[in-house]
C-alpha positions in Angstrom: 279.3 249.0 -25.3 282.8 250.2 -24.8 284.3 248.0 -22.1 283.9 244.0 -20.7 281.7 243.6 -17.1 284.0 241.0 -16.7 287.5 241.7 -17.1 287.5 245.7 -18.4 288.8 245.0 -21.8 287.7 246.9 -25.0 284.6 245.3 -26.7 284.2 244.8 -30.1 281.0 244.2 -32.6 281.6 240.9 -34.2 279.6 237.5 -35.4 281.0 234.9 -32.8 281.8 231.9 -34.6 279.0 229.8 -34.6 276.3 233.0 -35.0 274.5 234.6 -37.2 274.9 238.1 -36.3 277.4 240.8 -34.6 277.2 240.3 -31.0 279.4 242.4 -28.8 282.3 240.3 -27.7 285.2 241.2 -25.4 288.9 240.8 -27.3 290.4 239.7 -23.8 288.1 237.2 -22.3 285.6 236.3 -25.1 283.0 237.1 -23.1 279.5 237.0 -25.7 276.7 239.9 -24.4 274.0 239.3 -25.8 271.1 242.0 -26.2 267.5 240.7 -26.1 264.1 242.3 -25.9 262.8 243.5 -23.1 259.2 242.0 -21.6 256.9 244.8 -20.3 254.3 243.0 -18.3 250.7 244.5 -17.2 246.7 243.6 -16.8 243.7 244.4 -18.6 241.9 245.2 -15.3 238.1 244.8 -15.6 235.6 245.4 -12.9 231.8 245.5 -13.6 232.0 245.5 -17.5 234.8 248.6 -17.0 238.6 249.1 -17.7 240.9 250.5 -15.1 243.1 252.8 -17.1 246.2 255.0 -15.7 246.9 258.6 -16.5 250.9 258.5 -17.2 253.3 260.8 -14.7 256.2 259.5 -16.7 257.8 259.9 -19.7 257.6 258.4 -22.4 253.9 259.7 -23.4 253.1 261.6 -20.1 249.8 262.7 -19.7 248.5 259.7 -21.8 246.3 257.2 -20.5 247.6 252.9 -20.4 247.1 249.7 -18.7 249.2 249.7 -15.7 252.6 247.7 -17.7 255.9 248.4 -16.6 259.6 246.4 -17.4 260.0 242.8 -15.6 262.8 242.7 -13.2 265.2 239.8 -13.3 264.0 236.8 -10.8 259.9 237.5 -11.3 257.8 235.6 -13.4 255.8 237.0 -15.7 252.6 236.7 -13.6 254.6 238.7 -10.7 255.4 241.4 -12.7 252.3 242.3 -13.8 250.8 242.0 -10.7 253.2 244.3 -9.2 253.0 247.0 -12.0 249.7 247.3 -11.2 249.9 247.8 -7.3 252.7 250.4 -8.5 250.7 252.3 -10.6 247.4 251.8 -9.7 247.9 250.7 -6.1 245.1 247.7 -7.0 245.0 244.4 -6.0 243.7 241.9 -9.1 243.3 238.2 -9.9 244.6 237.4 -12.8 242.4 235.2 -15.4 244.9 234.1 -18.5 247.2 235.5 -20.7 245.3 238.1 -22.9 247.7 239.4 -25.3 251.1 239.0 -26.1 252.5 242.0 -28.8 256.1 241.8 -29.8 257.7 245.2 -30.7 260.9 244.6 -32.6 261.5 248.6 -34.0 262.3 249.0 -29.9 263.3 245.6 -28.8 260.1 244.7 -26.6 257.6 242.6 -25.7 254.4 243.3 -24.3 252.5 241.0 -22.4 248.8 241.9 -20.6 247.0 239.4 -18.6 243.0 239.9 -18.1 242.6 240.6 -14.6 239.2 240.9 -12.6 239.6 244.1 -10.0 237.2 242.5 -7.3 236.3 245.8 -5.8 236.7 249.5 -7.4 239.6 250.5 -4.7 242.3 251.8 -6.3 244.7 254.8 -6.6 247.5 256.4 -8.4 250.5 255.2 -7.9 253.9 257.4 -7.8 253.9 256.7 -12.1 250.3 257.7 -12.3 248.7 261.1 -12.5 245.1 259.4 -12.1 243.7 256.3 -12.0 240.2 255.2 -13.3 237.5 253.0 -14.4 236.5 253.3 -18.1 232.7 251.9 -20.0 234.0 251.6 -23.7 232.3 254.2 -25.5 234.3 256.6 -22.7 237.8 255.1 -23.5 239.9 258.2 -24.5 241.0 256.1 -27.6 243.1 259.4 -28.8 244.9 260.2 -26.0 246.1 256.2 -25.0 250.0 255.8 -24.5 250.6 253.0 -26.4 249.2 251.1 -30.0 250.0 247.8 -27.7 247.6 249.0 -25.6 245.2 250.0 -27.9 245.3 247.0 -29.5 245.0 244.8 -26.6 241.9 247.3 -25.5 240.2 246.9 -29.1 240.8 243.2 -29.1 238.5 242.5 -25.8 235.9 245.2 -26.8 236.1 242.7 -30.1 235.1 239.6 -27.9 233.6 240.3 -24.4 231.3 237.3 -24.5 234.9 235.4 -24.8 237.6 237.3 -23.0 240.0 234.6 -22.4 240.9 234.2 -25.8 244.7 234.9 -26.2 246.0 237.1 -28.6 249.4 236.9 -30.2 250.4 240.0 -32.8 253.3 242.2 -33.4 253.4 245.6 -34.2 255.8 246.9 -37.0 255.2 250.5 -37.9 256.1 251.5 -41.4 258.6 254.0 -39.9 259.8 254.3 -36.2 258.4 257.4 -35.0 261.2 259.3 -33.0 260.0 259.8 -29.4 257.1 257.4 -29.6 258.3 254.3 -28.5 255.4 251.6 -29.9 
């Protein structure tokens, strides 16, 4: 960050009295920005025992299969953006159950929430950040070519407990070296 939103001045990268850490802070106007995670928020889609996966169109990881996630957008809930990151990329309507898991990603600044959702009836469709869309048993997950470890996890983690789905789970993922180009 070079310049203020506020006022135009030059920023500098300072602890603000009364922090803990350097924050950037405008010389002019004092202005604090601070620079929090971001929230991705998606569903665990299940319909009949099976997973609706999507078949990325974007980058990062194109080509790779994920839960339908994307980046909240200020003035949603949490509940609202998932919902609607799955009508964008999978153009499905779903109820949503409960908070399924919740994976923090501090090496790039994220949070990942997924909710378990039940896809009443199998009409769906690939959305504009989807090459494909489909419905998955387990044992035909393609566990090699998903996205995202979040959303391997989240997928392992309800395989781990389908007689109890509604269990919430809370985990981070903290690689032992960020992987340039990979972002989980």
């Amino acid at each position: 960050m070079k310049y203020c939103s506020q006022c135009a001045s030059e920023m500098s990268f300072t602890i603000p009295a009364g922090d803990n850490r350097p924050r950037f802070v405008c010389s002019a106007c004092h202005t604090i920005f601070y620079q929090n995670p971001r929230i991705v928020a998606g569903t665990l889609p299940i319909h009949n025992g099976q997973v609706l996966l999507c078949r990325r169109a974007i980058e990062p990881r194109r080509g790779f299969w994920t839960l339908p996630a994307g980046f909240m957008e200020n003035g949603e809930s949490t509940e609202q953006a998932a919902l609607r990151e799955t009508w964008e990329e999978a153009r499905a309507h779903v109820e949503l159950q409960s908070l399924f898991s919740m994976i923090t990603v501090p090496h790039i600044d994220q949070v990942h929430i997924f909710f378990l959702a039940v896809l009443p009836h199998a009409e769906f469709g690939a959305g504009e950040e989807s090459l494909e869309v489909a419905l998955f048993k387990e044992e035909d997950i393609p566990w090699q070519e998903l996205a995202f470890p979040t959303v391997s996890q989240t997928l392992k983690r309800y395989f781990a407990e389908p007689a109890n789905p509604l269990t919430t789970h809370v985990f981070d993922i903290r690689p032992p070296q960020a992987v340039p180009g990979n972002p989980c």
